[in-house]
C-alpha atoms as a printed R data frame, in Angstrom:
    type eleno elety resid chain resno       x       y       z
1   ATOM     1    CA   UNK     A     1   6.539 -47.183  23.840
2   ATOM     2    CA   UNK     A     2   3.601 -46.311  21.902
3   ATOM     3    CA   UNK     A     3   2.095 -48.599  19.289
4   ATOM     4    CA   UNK     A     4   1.280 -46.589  16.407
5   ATOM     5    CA   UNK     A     5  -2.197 -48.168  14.899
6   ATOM     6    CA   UNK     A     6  -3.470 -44.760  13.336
7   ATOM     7    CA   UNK     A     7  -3.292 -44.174   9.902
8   ATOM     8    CA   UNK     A     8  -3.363 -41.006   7.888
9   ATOM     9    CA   UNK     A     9  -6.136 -40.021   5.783
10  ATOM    10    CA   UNK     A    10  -5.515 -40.974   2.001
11  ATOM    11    CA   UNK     A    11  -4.575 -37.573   0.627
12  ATOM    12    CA   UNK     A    12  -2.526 -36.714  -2.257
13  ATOM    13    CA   UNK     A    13   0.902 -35.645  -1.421
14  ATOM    14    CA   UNK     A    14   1.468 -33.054  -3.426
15  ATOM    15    CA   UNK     A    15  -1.740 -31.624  -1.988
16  ATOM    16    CA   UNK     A    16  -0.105 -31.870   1.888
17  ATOM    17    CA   UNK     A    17   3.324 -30.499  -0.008
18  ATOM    18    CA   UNK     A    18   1.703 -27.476  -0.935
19  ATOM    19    CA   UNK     A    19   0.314 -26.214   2.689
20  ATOM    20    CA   UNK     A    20   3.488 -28.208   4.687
21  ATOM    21    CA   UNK     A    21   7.120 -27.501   5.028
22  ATOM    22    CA   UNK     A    22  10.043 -28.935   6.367
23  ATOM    23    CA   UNK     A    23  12.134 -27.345   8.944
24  ATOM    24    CA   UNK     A    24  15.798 -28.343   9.713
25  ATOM    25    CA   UNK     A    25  16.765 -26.496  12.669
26  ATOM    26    CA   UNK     A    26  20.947 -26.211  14.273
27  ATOM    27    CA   UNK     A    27  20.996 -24.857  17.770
28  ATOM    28    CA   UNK     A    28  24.829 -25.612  18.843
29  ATOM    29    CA   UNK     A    29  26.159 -24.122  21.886
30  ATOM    30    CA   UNK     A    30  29.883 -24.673  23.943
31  ATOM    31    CA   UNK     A    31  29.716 -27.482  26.375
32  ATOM    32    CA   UNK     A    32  32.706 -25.830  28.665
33  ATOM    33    CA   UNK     A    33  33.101 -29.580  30.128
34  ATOM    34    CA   UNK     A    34  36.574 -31.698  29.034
35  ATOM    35    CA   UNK     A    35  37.692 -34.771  30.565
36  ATOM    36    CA   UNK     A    36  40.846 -34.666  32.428
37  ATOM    37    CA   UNK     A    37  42.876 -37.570  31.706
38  ATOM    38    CA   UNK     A    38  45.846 -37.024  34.107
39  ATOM    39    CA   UNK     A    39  43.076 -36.878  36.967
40  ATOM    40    CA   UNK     A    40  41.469 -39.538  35.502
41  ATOM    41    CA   UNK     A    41  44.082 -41.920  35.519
42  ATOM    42    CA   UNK     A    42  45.134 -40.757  38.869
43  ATOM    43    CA   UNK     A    43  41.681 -41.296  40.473
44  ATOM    44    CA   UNK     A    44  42.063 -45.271  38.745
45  ATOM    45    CA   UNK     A    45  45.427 -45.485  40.211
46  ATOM    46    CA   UNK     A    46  44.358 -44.218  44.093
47  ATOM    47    CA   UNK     A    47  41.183 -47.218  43.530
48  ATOM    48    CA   UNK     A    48  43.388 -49.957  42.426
49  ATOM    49    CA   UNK     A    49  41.087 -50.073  39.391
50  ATOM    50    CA   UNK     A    50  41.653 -50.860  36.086
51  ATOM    51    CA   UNK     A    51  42.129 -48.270  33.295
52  ATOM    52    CA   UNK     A    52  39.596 -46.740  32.110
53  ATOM    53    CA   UNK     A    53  36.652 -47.141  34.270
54  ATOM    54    CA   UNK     A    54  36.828 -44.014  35.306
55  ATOM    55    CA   UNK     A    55  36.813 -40.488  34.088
56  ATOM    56    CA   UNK     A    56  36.945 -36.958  35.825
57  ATOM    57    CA   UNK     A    57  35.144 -34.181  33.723
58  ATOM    58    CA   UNK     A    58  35.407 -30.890  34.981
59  ATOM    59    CA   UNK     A    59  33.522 -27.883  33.996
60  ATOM    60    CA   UNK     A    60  36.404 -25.405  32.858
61  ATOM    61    CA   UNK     A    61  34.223 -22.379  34.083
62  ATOM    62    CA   UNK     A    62  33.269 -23.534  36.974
63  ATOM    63    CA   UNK     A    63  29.460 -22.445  37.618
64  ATOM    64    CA   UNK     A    64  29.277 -19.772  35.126
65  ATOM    65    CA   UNK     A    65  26.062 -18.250  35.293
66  ATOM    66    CA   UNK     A    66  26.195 -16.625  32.006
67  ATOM    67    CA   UNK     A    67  26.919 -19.837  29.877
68  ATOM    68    CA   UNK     A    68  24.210 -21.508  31.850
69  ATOM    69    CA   UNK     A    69  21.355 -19.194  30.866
70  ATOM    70    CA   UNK     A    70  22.714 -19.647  26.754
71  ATOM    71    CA   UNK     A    71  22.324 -23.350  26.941
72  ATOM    72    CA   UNK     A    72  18.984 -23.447  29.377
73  ATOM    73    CA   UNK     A    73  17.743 -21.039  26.793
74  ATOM    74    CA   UNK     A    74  18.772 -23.361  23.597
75  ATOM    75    CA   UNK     A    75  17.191 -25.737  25.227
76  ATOM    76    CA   UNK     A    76  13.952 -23.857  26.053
77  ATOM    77    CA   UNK     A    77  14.395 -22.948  22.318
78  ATOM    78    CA   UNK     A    78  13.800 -26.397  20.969
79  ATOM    79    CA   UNK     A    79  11.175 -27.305  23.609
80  ATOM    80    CA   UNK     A    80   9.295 -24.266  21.601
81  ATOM    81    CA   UNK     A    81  10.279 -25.288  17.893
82  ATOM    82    CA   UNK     A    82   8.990 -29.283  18.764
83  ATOM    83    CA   UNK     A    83   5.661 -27.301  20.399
84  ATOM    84    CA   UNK     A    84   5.060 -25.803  16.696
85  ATOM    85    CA   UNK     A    85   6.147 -28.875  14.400
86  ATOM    86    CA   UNK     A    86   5.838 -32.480  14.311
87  ATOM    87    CA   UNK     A    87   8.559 -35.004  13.592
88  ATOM    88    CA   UNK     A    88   9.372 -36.124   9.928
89  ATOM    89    CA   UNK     A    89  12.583 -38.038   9.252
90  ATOM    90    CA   UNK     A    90  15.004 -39.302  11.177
91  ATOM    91    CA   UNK     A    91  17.577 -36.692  10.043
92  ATOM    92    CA   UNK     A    92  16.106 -34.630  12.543
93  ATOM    93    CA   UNK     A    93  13.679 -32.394  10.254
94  ATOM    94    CA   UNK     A    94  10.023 -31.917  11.521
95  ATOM    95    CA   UNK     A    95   7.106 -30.681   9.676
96  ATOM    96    CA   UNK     A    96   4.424 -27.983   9.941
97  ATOM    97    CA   UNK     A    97   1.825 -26.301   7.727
98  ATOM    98    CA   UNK     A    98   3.084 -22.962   5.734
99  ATOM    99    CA   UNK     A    99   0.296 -21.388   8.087
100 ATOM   100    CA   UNK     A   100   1.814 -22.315  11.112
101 ATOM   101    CA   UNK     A   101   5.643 -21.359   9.857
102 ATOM   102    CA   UNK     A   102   3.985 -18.421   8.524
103 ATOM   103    CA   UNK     A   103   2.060 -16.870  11.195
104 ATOM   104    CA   UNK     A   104   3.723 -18.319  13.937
105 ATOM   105    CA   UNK     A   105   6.529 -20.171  13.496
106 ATOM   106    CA   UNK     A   106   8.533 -17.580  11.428
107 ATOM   107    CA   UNK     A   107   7.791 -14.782  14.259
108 ATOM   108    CA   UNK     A   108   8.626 -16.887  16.925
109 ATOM   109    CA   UNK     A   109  11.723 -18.453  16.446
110 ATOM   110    CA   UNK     A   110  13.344 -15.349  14.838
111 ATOM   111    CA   UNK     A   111  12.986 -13.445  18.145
112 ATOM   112    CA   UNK     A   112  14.571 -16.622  20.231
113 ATOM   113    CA   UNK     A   113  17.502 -16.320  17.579
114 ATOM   114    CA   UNK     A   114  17.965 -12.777  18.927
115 ATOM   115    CA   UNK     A   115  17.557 -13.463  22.142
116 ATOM   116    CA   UNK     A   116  20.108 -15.951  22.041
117 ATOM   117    CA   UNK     A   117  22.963 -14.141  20.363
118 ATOM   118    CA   UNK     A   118  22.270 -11.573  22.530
119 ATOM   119    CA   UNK     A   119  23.057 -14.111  25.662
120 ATOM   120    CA   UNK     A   120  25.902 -15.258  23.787
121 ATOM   121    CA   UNK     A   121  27.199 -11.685  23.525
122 ATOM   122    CA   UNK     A   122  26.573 -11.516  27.512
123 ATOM   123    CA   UNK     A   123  28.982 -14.363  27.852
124 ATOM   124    CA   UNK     A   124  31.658 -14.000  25.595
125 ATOM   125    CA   UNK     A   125  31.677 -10.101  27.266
126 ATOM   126    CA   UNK     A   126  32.609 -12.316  30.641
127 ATOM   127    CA   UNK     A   127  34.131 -14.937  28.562
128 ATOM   128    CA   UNK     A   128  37.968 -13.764  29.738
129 ATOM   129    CA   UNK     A   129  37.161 -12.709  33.618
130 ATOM   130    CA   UNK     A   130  35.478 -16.015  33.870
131 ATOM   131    CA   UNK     A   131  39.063 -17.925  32.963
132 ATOM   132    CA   UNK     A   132  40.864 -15.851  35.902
133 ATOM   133    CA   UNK     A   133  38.326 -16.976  38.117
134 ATOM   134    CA   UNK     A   134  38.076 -20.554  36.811
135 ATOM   135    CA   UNK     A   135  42.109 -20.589  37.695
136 ATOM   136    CA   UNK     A   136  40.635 -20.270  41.367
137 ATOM   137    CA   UNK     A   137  38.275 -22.613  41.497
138 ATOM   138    CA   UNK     A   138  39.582 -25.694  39.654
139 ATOM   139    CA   UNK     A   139  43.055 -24.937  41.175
140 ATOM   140    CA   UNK     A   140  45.233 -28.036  40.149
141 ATOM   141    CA   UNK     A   141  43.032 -28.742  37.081
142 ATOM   142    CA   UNK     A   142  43.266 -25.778  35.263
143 ATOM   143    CA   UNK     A   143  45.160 -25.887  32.189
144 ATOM   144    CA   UNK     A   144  45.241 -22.428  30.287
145 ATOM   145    CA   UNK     A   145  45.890 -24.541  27.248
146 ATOM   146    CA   UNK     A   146  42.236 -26.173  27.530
147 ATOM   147    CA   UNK     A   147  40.367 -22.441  26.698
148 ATOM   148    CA   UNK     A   148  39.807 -21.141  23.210
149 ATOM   149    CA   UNK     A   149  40.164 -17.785  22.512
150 ATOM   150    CA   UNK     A   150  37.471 -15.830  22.076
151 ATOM   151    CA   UNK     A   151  36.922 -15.688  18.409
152 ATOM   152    CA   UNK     A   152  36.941 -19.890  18.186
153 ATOM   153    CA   UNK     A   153  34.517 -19.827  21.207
154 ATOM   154    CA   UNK     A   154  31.826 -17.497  19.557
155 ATOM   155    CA   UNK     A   155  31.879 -19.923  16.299
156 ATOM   156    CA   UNK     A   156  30.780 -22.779  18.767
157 ATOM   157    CA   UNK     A   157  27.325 -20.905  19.360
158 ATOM   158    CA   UNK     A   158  25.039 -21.186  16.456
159 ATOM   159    CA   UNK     A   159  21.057 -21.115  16.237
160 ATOM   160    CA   UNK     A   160  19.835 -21.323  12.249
161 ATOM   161    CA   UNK     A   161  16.206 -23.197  11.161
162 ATOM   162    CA   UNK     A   162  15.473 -23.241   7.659
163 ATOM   163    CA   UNK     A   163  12.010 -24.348   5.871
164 ATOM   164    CA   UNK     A   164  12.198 -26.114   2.708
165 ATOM   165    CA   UNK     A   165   9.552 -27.704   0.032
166 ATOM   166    CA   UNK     A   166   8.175 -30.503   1.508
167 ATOM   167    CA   UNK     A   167   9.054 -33.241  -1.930
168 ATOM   168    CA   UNK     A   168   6.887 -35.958  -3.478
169 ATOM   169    CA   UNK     A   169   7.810 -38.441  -5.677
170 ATOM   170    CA   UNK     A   170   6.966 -36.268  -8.392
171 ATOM   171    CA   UNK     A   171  10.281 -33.787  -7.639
172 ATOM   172    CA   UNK     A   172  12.300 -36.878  -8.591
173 ATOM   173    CA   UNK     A   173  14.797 -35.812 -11.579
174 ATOM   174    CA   UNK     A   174  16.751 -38.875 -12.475
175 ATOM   175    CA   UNK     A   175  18.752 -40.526 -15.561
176 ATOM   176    CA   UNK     A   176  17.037 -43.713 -15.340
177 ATOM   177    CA   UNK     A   177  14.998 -46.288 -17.121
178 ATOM   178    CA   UNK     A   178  11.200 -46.140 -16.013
179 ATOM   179    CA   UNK     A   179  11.514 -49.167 -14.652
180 ATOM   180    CA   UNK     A   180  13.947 -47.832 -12.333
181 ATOM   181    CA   UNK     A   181  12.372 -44.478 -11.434
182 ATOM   182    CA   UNK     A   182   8.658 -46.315 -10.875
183 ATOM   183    CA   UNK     A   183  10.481 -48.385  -8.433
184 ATOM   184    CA   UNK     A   184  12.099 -45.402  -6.732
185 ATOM   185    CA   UNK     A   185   9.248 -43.573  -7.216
186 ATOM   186    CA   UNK     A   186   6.964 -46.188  -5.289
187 ATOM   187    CA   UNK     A   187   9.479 -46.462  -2.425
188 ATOM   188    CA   UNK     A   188   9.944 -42.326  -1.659
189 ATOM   189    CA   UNK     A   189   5.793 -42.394  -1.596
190 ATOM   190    CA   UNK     A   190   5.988 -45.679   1.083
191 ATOM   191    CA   UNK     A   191   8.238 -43.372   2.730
192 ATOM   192    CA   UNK     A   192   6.297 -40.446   2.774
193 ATOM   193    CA   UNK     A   193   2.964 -41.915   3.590
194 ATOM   194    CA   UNK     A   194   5.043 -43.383   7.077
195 ATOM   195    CA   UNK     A   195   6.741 -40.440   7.730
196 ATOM   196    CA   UNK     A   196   2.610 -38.619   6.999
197 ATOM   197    CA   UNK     A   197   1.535 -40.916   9.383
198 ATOM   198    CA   UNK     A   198   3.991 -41.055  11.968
199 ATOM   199    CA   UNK     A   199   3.685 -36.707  11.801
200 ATOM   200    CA   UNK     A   200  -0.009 -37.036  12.703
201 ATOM   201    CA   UNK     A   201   0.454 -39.812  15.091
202 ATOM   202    CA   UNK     A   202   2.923 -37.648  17.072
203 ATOM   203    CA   UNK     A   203  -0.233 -34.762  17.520
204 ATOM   204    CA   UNK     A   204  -2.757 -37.487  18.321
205 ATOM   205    CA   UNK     A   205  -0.570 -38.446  21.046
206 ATOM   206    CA   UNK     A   206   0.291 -35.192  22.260
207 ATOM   207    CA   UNK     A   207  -3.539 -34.408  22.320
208 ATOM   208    CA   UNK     A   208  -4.564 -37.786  24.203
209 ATOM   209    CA   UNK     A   209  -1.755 -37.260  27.041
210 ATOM   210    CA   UNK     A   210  -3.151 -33.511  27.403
211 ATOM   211    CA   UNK     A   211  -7.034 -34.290  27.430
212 ATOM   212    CA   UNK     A   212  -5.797 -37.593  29.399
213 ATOM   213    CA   UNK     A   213  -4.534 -35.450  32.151
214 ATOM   214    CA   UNK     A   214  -7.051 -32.658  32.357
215 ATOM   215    CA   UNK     A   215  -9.779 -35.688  32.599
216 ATOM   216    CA   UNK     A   216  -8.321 -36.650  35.329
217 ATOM   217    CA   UNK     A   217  -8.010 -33.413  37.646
218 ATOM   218    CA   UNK     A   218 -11.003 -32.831  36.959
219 ATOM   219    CA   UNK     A   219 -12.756 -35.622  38.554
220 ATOM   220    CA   UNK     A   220 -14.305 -34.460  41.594
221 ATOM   221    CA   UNK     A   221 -17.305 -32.942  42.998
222 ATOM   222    CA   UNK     A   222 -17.008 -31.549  46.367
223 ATOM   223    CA   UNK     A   223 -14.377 -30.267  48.524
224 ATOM   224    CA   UNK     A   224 -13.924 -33.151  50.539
225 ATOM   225    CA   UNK     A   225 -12.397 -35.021  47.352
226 ATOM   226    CA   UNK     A   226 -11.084 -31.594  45.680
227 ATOM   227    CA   UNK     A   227  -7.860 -32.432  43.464
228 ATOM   228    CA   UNK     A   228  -5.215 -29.301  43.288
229 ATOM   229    CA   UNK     A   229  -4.344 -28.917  39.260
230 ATOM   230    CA   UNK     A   230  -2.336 -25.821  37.952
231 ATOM   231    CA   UNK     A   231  -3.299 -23.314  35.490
232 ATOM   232    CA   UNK     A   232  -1.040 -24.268  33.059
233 ATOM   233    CA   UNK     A   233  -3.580 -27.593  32.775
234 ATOM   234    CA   UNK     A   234  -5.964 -25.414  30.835
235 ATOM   235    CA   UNK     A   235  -3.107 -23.762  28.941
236 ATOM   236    CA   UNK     A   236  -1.882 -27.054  27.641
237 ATOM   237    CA   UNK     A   237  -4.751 -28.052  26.053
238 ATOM   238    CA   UNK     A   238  -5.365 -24.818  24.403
239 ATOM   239    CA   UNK     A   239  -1.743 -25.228  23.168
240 ATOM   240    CA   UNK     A   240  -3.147 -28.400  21.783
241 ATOM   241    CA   UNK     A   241  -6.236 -27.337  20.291
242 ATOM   242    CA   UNK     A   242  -3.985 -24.395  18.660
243 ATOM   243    CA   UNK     A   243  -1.510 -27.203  17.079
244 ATOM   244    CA   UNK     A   244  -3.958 -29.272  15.652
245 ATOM   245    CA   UNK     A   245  -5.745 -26.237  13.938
246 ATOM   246    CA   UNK     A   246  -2.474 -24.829  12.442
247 ATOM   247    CA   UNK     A   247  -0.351 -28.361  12.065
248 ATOM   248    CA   UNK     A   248  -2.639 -30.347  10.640
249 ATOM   249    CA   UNK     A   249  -0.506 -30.787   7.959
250 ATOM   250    CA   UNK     A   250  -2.867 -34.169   6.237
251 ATOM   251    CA   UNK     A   251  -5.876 -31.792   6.689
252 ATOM   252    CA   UNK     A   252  -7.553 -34.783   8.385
253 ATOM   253    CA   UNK     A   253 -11.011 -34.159   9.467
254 ATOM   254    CA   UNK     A   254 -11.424 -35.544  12.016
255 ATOM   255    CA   UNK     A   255  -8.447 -33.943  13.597
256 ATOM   256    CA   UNK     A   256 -10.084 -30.558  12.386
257 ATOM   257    CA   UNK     A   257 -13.455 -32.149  13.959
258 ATOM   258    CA   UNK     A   258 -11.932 -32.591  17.436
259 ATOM   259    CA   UNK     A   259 -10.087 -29.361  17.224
260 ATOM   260    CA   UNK     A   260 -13.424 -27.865  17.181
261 ATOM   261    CA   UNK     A   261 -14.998 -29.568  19.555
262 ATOM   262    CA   UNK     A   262 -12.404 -29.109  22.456
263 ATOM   263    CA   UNK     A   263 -12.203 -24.898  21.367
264 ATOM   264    CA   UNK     A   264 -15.821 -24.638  22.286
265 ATOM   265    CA   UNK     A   265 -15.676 -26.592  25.169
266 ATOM   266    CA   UNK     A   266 -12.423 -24.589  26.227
267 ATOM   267    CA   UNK     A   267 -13.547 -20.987  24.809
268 ATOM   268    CA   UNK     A   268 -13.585 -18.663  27.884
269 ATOM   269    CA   UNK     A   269 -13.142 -21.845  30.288
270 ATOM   270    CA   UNK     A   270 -10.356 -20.492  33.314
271 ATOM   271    CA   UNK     A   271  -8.581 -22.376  35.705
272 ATOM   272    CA   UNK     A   272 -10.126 -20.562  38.232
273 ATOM   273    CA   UNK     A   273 -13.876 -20.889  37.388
274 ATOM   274    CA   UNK     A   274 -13.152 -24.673  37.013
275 ATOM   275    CA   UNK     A   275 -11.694 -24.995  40.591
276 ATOM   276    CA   UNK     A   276 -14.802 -22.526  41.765
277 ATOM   277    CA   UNK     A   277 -17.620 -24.331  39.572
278 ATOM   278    CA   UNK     A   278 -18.370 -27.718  40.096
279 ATOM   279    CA   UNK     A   279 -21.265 -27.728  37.306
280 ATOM   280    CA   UNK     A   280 -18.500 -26.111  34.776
281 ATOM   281    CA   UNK     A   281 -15.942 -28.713  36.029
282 ATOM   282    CA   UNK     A   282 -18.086 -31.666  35.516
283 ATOM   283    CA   UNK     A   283 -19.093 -30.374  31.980
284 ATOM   284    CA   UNK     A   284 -15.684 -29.698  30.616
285 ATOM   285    CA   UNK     A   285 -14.472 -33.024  31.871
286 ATOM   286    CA   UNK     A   286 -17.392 -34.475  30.232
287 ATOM   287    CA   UNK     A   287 -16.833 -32.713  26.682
288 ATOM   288    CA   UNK     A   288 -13.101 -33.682  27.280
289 ATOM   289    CA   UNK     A   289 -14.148 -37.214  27.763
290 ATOM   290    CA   UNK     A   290 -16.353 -37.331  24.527
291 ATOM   291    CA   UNK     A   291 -13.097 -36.158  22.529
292 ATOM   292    CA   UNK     A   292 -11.054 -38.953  24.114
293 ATOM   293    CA   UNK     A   293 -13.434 -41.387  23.307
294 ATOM   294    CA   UNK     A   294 -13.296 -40.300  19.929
295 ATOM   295    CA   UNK     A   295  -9.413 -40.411  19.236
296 ATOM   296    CA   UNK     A   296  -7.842 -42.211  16.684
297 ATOM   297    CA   UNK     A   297  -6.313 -45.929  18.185
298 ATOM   298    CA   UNK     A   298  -2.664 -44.947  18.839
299 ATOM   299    CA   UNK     A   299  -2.366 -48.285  21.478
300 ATOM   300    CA   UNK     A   300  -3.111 -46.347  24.515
């Protein structure tokens, strides 16, 4: 795990409140797994074994193709929402800047929610032709009793983010003596300041594993020693140069500093040129190296 020595630039928070927001975001889908307990037990009785070690969970659609591609795409869904924020509190809310929710953020996840109850739509079309065939495959198991009907089915699929104010200890409205409020005051901004610090940790890290890797492939200077990288290893460190432009939510400079540095030494740079340019290569991976140096200490 990784030791989290950086700290966050002393900034005021209501300063980082008023370019950050929080985003709480519920993407729920319908398992279609359910533990059998007469085949359970009957497995533990067939094993002399004792009750309760074992459990048979079938999937009550068998391979259904069209619930698969709703839950591989809420989970592609999240992979893209943790891309555009960083974590906050252990709640589950994450943080960005209003320019990232704004430009990006906003655009992006709003077409996924389509998407998605559009795939839901696909499936619950199939939802009752999939039971009839599930009778087939699970043969024994099946128990009509186990399905919902449709309607309590499509309230198991939800996909809803909202962005709120990101507080300080200055939103506090409470009936309290001031010695009381100081000290509750004082503990929300100990809070904050962690929570601050683990956000920007969590880019710093994200950055360092990128550059880390693309340091790495690159090191080479002939054929003879010629390491095979994909293209995406140029298109996740533009990701990250993009992310700590538009979520630096401390506006820490030297974040903005490296940002800088790695979009010049990545502006125009392909995969292709760096596998067919061995001056380019070395260059890049020496500008890439420089940043590294240069990171905050996160333990690495």
């Amino acid at each position: 795990m990784t030791n989290l020595n950086f700290t966050a630039p002393t900034i005021d928070a209501p300063t980082i409140a008023s370019s950050a927001v929080l985003i709480d975001l519920s993407i729920s889908t319908w398992t279609g797994r359910k533990m059998d307990k007469r085949a359970s037990e009957t497995i533990t009785s067939q094993n002399n074994a004792s009750k309760g070690v074992a459990n048979v969970t079938k999937k009550l659609l068998g391979d259904c193709d069209e619930l698969t591609a709703v839950q591989k795409f809420a989970a592609n869904a999240r992979n893209t929402h943790y891309a555009m924020t960083t974590p906050w509190s252990d709640l589950g809310m994450r943080a960005t800047t209003t320019a990232m929710y704004v430009n990006k953020y906003e655009n992006e996840m709003s077409a996924l929610r389509t998407e998605f109850h559009r795939l839901v739509d696909v499936f619950l079309d199939a939802y009752d032709w999939e039971i009839q065939n599930a009778q087939l495959k699970l043969g024994n198991l099946f128990n009509p009793d186990e399905y919902p009907t449709r309607e309590a089915l499509a309230d198991k699929f939800r996909f809803r983010y909202t962005a709120m104010p990101m507080p300080t200890a200055g939103d506090w409205r409470i009936d309290a003596n001031n010695e009381t409020a100081s000290v509750l005051k004082e503990q929300y901004e100990k809070y904050f300041n962690e929570q601050l610090t683990k956000a920007m940790a969590d880019i710093w890290k994200r950055a360092h594993d990128a550059l880390a890797k693309m340091s790495e492939r690159l090191d080479y200077s002939d054929d003879q020693t010629k390491k095979v990288f994909r293209d995406s290893l140029v298109g996740n460190v533009q990701d990250i140069i993009d992310m700590m432009g538009q979520c630096n939510i401390a506006n820490d400079p030297t974040m903005a500093s490296a940002q800088r540095k790695l979009d010049m030494a990545l502006r125009g740079v392909t995969p292709e040129a760096l596998r067919d340019d061995p001056y380019l290569r070395a260059e890049t991976k020496k500008q890439v190296d420089e940043v590294i140096r240069n990171l905050p200490s996160l333990g690495f």
